[in-house]
C-alpha positions in Angstrom: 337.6 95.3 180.2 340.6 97.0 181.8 343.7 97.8 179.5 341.2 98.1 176.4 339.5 100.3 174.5 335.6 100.0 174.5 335.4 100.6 170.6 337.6 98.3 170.0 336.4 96.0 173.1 332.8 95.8 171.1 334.2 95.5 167.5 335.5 91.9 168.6 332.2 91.2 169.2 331.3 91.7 165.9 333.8 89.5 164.3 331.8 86.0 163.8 334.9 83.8 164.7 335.8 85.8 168.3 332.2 86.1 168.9 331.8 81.8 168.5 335.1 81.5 170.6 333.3 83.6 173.2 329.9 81.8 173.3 332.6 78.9 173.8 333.9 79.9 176.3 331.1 80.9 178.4 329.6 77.4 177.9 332.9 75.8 179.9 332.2 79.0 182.1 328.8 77.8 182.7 329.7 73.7 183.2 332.5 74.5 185.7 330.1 76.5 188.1 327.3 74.0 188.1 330.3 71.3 188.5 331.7 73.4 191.3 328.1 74.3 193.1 326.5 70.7 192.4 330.4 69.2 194.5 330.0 71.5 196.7 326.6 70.9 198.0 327.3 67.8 197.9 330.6 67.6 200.1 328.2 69.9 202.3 325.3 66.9 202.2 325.2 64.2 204.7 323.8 61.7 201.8 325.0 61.2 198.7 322.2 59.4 197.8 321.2 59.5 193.8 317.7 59.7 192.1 316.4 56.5 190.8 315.7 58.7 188.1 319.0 59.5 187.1 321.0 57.7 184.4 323.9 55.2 185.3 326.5 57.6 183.7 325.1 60.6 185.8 325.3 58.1 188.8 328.7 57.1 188.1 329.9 60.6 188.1 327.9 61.6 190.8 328.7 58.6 193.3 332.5 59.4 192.7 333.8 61.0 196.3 333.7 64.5 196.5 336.9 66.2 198.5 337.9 70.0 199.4 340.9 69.2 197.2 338.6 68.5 194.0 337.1 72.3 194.5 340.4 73.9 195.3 341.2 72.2 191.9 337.9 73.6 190.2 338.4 77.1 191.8 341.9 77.6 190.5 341.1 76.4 187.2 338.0 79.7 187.3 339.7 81.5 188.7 343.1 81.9 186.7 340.0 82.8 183.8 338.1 85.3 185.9 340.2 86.7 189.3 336.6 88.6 190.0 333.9 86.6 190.9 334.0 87.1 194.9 332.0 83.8 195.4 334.9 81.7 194.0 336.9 83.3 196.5 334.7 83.1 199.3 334.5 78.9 197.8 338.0 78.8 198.5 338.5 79.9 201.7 336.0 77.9 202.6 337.4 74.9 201.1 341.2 75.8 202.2 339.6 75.9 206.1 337.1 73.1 205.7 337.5 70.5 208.4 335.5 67.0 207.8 333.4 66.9 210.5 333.7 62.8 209.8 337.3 62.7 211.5 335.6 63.2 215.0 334.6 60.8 216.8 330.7 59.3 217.0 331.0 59.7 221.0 332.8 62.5 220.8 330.1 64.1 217.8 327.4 64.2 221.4 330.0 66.4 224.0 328.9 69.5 224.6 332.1 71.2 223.1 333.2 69.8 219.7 336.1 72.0 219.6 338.5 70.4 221.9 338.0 67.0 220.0 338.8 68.4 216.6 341.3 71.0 217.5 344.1 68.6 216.6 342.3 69.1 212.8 342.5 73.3 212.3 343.3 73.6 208.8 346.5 75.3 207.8 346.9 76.6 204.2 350.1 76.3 201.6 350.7 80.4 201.5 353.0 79.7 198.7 350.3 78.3 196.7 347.8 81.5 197.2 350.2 83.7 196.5 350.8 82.3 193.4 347.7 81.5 192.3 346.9 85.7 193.2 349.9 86.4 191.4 348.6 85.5 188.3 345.0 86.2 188.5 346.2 90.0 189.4 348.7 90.2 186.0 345.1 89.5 184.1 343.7 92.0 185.9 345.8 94.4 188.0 342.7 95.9 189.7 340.8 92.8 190.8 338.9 93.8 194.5 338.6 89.9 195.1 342.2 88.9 194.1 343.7 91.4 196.3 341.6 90.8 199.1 342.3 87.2 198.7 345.7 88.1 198.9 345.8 90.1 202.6 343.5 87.0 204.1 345.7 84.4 203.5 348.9 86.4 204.9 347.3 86.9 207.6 345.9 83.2 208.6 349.5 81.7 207.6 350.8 84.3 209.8 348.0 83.5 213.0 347.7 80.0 212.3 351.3 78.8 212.3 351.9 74.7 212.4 354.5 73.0 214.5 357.3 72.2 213.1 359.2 70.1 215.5 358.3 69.0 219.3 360.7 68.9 222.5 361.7 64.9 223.2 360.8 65.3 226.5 359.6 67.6 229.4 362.7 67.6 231.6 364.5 68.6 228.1 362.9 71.6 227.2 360.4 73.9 228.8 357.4 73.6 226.7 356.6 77.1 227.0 360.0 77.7 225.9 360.0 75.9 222.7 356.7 77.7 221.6 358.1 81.0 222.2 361.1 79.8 219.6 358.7 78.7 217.4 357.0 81.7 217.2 360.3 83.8 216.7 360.9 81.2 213.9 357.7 81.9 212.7 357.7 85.6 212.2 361.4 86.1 211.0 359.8 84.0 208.2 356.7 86.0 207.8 359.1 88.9 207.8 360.9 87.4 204.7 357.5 87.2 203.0 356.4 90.6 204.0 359.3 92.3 202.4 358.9 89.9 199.4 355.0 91.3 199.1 356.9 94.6 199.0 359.4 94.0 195.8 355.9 92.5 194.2 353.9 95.9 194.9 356.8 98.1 193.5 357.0 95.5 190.1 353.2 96.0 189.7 354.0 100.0 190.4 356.0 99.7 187.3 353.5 98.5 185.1 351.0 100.9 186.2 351.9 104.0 189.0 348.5 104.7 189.8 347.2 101.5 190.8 345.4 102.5 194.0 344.6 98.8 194.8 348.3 98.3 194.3 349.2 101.1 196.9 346.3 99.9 199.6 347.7 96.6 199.9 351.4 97.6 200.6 350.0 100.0 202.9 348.4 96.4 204.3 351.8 94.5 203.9 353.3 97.2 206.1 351.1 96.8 208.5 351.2 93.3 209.3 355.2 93.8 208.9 354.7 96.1 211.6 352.1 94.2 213.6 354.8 91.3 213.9 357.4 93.5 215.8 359.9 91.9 217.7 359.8 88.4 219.6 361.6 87.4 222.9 361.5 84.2 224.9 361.1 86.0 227.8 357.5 87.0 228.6 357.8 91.0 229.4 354.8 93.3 230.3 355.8 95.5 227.3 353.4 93.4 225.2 350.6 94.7 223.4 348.0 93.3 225.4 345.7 96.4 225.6 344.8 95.6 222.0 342.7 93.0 220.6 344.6 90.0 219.2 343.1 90.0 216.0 343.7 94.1 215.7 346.7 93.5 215.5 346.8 91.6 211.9 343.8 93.8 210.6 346.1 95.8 208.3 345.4 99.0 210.6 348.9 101.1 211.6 347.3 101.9 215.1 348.5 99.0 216.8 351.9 99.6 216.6 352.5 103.5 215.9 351.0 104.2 219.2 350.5 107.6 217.6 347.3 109.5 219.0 346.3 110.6 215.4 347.4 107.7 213.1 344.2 107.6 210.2 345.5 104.3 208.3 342.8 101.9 209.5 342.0 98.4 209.3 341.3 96.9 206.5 340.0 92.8 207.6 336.9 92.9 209.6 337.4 91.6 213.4 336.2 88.3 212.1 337.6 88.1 208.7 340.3 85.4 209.7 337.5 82.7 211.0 334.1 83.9 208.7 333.9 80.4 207.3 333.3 77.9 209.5 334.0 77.7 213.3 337.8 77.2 213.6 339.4 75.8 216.6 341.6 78.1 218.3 342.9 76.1 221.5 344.9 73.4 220.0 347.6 71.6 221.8 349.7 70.9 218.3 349.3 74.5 216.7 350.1 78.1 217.4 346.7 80.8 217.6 346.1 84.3 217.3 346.5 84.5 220.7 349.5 83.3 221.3 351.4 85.0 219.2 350.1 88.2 220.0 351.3 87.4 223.6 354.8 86.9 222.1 355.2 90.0 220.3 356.9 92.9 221.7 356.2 96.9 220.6 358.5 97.8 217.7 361.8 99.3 218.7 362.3 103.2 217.5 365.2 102.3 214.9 362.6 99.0 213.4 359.9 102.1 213.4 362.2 104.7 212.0 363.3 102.4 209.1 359.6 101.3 208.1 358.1 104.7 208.1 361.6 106.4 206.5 361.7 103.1 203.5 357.7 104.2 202.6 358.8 108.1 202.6 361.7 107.3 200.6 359.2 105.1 198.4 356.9 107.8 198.1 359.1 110.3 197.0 360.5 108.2 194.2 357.2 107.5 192.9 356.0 111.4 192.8 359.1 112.2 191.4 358.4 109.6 188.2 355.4 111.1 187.6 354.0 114.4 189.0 350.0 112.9 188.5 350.6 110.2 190.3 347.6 110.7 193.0 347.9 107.6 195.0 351.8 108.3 195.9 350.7 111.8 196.9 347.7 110.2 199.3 350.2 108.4 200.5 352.8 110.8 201.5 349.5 113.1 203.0 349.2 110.0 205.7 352.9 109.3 206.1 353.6 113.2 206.7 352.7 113.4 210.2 354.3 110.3 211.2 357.7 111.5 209.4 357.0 114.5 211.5 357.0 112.6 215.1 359.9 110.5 213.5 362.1 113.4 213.1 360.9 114.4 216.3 361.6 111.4 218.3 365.2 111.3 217.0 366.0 113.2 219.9 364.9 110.9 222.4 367.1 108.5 223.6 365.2 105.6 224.9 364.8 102.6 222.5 361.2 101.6 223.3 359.3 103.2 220.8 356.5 103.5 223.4 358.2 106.9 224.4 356.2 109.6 223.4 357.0 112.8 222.4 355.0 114.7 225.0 357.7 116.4 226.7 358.6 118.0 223.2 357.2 122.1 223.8 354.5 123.0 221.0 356.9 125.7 219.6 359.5 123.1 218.8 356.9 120.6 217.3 355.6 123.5 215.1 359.4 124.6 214.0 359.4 120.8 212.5 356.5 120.9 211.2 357.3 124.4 209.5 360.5 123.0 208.5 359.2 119.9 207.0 356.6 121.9 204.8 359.0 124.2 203.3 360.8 121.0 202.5 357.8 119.9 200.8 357.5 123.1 198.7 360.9 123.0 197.8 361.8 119.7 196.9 358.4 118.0 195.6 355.8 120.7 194.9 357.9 123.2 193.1 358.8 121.5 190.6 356.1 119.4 190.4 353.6 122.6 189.6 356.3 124.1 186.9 356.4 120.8 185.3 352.9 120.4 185.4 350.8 123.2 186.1 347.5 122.1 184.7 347.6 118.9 186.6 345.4 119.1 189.5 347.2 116.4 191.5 350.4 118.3 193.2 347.9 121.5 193.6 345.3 118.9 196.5 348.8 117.9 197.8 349.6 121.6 197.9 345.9 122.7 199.6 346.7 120.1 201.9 350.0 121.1 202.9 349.1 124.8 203.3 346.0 123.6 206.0 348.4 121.2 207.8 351.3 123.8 208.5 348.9 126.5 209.2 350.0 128.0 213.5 348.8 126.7 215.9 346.3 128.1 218.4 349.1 128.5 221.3 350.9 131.2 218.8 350.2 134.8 218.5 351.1 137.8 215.9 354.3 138.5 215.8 355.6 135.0 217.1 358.8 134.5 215.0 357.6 130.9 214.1 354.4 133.0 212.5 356.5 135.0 210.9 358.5 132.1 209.6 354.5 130.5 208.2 354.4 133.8 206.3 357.5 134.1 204.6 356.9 130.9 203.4 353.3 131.6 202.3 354.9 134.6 200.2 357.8 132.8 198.9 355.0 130.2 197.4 353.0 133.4 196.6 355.7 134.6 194.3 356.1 131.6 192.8 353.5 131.4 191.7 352.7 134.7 190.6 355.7 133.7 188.1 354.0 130.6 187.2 351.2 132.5 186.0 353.3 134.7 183.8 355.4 132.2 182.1 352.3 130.1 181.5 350.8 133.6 179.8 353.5 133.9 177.5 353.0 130.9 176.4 349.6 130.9 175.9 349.7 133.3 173.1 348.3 132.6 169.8 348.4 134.6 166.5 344.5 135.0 166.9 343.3 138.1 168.8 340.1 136.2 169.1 341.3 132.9 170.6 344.7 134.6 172.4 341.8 136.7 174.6 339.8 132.7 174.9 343.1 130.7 175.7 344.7 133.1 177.8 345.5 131.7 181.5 343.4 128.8 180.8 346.4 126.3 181.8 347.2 128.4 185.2 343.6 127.4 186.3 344.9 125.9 189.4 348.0 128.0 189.7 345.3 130.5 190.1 343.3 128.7 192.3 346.7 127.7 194.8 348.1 131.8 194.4 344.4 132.6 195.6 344.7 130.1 198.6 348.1 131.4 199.7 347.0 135.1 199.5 343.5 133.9 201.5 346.2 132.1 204.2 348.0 135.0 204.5 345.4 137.6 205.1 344.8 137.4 208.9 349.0 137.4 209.6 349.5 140.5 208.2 348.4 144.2 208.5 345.6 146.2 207.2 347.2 148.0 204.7 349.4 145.2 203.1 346.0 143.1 203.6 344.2 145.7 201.2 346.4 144.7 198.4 346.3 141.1 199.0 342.3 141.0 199.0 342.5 143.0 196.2 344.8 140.3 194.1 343.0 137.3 195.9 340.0 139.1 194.0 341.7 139.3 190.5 342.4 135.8 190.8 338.7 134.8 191.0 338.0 137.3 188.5 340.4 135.0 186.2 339.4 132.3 187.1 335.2 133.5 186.1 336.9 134.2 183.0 338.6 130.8 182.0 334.8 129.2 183.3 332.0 131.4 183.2 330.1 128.5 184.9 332.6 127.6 187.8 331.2 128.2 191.2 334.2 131.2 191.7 332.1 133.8 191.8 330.6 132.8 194.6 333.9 133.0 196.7 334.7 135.8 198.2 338.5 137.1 199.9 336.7 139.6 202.9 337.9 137.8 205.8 
């Protein structure tokens, strides 16, 4: 059970009174799924038809007519219980996108395309009443797979499967084609309004708990899809995405609209996730598909880019800076780095499509910003971060990580003054650390001989570990003789670190390079 202890989980158990509340409540448990599976086959069956065996009472109750309604009802009352069955979910979905086949036509039931007769009946669901219901199965459990999963699929068909809201009078009034495209602009600016909603909800739940890494996946989802709906214009222009896939647009991936070459946040609905259940009409004359809105939207501008990608940095940063250990904010910030870097880098272009690239931008000037953004990192997150809490492992990967993604690039040689500018910073952290390790000494001192020798430098295992890296980094920069002293230090350090754990895998490193 999350939030609890497990000693203290199984001493309720013990307790005769909990345990007979319990065994209670799994026996409603067990009468609402057989309810909800025996309806459900039922809505599912094309007879209704009741065993002469059966009593009068069970006939009564089972002649009553079964709706989608009735197991929406069943599923919310499990649900709000237990968020993390998945096949309540997957019930739901089902239910919320269930079309009665009985509303088409006998005639129409033997055409060879059913779709066009029922396309008037493509289900559209009440995104205020998922959301809720979401809502409070995640505050009973903040780290429910199904809940927040339930979450991202309905956002996504309210936002593909928009209903019409109001129709022209006449032809010769409005241009049909017209009136959609306002629609859809109607549409999204409300989506938009939800999206940023989504986001006050993820930082509220960040409160209660920092780390939630379910938490931090679905606002990297929420941003997406705020991203993916990008601007809408009446005006058809050939700056649409149309070399992606609709539905990759709305998958929760960044790629569709970063137009970045390396961008790693991928997708996180399948291709198919939208229409799984069931075979949903997609060509209706009274609704507004996938398709069609994807048509409609236009690439994000650089300021609507800028602003998203500068609001999660700023987020980020605020987060790390609240807690040092918090690993998802730094995972974050590891995927959001290189796109702060073509950000800053793009602030010196002057055209407002976003679809600009940076590829006129020499390699020496992108590696000064990428230099200049890593010392900014040192300086203002990490520094502090490993004084504060040097035997936390988390800012040290963020560090490792950092180190590896500033490191020259191929096109620059010895003696390049953006190398030299790498290895000043590389002994600038290098120091640091070195005085890390003696104020952690210090204070690792104890009266006892015995233990002082035991305890000493046990907390600057990863200072250590990220003074060892720096030195290894710096080796190949710099000349022989200066590299004989740093091998021989990169060596002490593994020597230490043997000493603090005999049984680490330290000595099998070695600093010849």
């Amino acid at each position: 059970m999350h939030g609890q202890k497990r000693n203290e989980y199984k001493s309720r158990l013990l307790n005769p009174e909990a345990a007979t509340k319990l065994a209670t409540k799994a026996q409603q448990w067990n009468h609402l799924s057989n309810e909800l599976l025996q309806q459900r086959r039922r809505l599912f069956s094309n007879s209704n038809a009741v065993s002469s065996s059966q009593s009068d009472d069970v006939k009564d109750k089972q002649q009553k007519p079964v709706s989608a309604e009735m197991l929406l009802s069943l599923t919310e009352k499990m649900l709000s219980v237990n968020p993390d069955p998945s096949h309540l979910w997957n019930i739901r979905r089902e239910m919320l996108l269930y079309v009665p086949i009985t509303e088409v036509p006998n005639e129409e039931l033997l055409s060879a395309d059913v779709s066009q007769s029922s396309s008037s009946s493509i289900p559209t669901i009440d995104i205020k009443a998922e959301l809720e219901l979401t809502a409070h199965c995640l505050q009973r459990n903040p780290k429910s797979y199904s809940s927040w999963y339930h979450r991202k699929w309905s956002l996504v068909y309210h936002l593909t499967h928009p209903t019409t809201t109001s129709k022209p009078t006449s032809d010769d009034e409005i241009d049909k084609n017209c009136a959609q495209d306002v629609h859809i602009k109607q549409h999204l600016d409300k989506m938009k309004s939800t999206l940023q909603s989504e986001l006050e909800l993820c930082a509220q739940f960040l409160l209660m708990d920092e780390r939630n890494f379910h938490c931090w996946n679905y606002r990297r989802f929420v941003v997406a899809i705020l991203g993916s709906c990008g601007s809408s214009s009446t005006i058809k222009e050939e700056m649409a995405i149309a070399e992606k896939s609709d539905m990759e647009m709305f998958n929760g991936s960044w790629s569709s609209w970063l137009n970045q070459a390396k961008v790693s946040m991928g997708a996180q609905l399948s291709q198919n996730a939208i229409t799984a259940v069931g075979s949903i009409p997609s060509n209706s004359t009274n609704q507004v598909n996938e398709h069609d809105i994807a048509k409609s939207i236009l690439q994000l501008t650089k300021p609507e880019l800028e602003e998203i990608i500068t609001t999660e940095w700023d987020f980020s940063t605020s987060k790390i800076q609240d807690n040092f250990s918090n690993g998802s904010a730094f995972h974050y910030r590891s995927k959001l780095l290189p796109l702060v870097l073509e950000t800053r880098l793009s602030s010196s272009i002057s055209d407002d499509d976003c679809s600009s690239s940076n590829d006129n931008i020499s390699p020496s000037e992108r590696y000064s910003a990428m230099l200049s953004l890593a010392r900014d990192e040192w300086e203002s997150i990490l520094l502090n971060a490993v004084f504060t809490e040097p035997d936390d492992q988390t800012p040290w990967w963020y560090h490792r990580f950092l180190l590896s993604w500033a490191e020259p690039l191929a096109e620059l040689e010895d003696g390049d003054e953006l190398v030299e500018e790498y290895v000043e910073l590389l002994f600038e952290m290098a120091d640091s650390l070195r005085d890390l390790l003696e104020i952690e000494k210090e204070s690792d001192m104890v009266s006892s001989s015995e233990k002082k020798d035991e305890s000493k430098g046990v907390k600057c295992k990863w200072a250590y570990i990220g003074l060892h890296l720096c030195l290894d980094k710096l080796l190949p920069w710099i000349d022989e003789e200066e590299a004989g002293e740093l091998r021989e230090e990169a060596n002490t350090c593994l020597t230490q670190l043997i000493r603090i754990d005999e049984n680490s895998a330290y000595s099998t490193y070695s600093c010849g390079c």
